[in-house]
C-alpha positions in Angstrom: 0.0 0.0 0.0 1.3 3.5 -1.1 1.7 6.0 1.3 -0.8 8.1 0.3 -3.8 5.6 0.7 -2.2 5.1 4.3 -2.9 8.8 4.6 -6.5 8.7 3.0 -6.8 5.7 5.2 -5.6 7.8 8.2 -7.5 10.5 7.9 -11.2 8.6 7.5 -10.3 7.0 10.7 -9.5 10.0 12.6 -12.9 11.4 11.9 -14.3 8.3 12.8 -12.9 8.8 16.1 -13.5 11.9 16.3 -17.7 11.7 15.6 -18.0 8.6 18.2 -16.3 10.7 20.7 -18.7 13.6 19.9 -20.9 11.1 19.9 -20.8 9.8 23.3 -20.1 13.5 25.0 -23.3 14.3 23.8 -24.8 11.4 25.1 -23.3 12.4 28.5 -24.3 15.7 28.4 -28.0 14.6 27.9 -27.4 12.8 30.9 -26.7 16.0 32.7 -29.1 18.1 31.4 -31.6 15.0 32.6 -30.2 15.1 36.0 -31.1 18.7 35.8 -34.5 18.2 34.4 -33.7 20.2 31.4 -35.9 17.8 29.1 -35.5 19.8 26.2 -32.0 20.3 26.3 -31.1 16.7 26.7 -33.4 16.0 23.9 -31.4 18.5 22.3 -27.9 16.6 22.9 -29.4 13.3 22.0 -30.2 14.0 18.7 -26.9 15.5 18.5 -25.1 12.2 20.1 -27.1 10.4 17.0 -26.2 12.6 14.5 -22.2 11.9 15.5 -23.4 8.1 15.5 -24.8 8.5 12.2 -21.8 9.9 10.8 -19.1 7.7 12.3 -21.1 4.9 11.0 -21.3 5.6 7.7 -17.1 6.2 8.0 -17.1 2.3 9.4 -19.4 1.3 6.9 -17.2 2.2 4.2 -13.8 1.2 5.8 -15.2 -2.0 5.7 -16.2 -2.0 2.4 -12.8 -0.8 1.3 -11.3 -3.4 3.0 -13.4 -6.3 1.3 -12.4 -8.5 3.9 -8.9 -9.0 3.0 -7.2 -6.6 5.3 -6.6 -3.8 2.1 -7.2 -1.1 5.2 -4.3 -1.0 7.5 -5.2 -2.1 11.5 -3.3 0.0 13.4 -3.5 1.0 17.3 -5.9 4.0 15.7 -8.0 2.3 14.4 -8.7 -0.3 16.5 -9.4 2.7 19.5 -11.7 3.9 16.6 -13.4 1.5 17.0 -13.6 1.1 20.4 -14.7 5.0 20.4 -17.7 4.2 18.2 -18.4 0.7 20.5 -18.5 3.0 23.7 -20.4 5.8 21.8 -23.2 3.3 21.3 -23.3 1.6 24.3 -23.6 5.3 26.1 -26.5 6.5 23.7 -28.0 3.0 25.1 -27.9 3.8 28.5 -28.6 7.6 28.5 -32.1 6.8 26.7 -32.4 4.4 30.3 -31.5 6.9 32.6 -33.2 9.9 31.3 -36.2 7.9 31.5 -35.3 6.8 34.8 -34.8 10.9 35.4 -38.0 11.8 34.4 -40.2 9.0 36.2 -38.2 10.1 38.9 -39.4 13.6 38.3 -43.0 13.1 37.5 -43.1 11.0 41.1 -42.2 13.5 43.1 -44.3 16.2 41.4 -47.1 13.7 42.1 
């Protein structure tokens, strides 16, 4: 593989890492805004956490398609923390949807 693929290469998974970390901070930050029963706002950061999903998805997506299963993209220590970026983003996204819920039964009881 030429240097400048490795670069292409490189460069797709830095973004992937950088939209699952976006992706789970925003997750996280619904989580706060839950805690503080800003419903709207954590709405707000969830769709944001998604959007980063979305997009760091469609950057695995292709890597593996340009791969073709016969290891044409490089595995690296980056990539393989990619990847565990975009695992943890999804897990968190899982959990927040839990605990705001949790949140706002918790809310609604009281105000009961």
């Amino acid at each position: 593989m030429n240097t400048e693929n490795e670069f292409l290469f490189q460069e797709e998974i830095m973004e992937l890492l950088i939209n699952a970390g976006e992706a789970r901070s925003q997750a996280m930050i619904a989580i706060k805004f839950a805690r503080e029963k800003k419903w709207d706002e954590s709405e707000v950061a969830m769709t944001k956490s998604k959007q980063f999903s979305i997009v760091a998805h469609s950057i695995q997506t292709k890597l593996i398609g340009l791969d073709e299963g016969s290891g044409k993209v490089p595995l690296n220590l980056l990539m393989v923390h990619s990847q565990d970026h975009l695992m943890t983003a999804m897990l968190c996204q899982d959990l927040a949807k839990e605990i705001i819920y949790l949140h706002k039964m918790i809310a609604n009881h009281r105000d009961e």
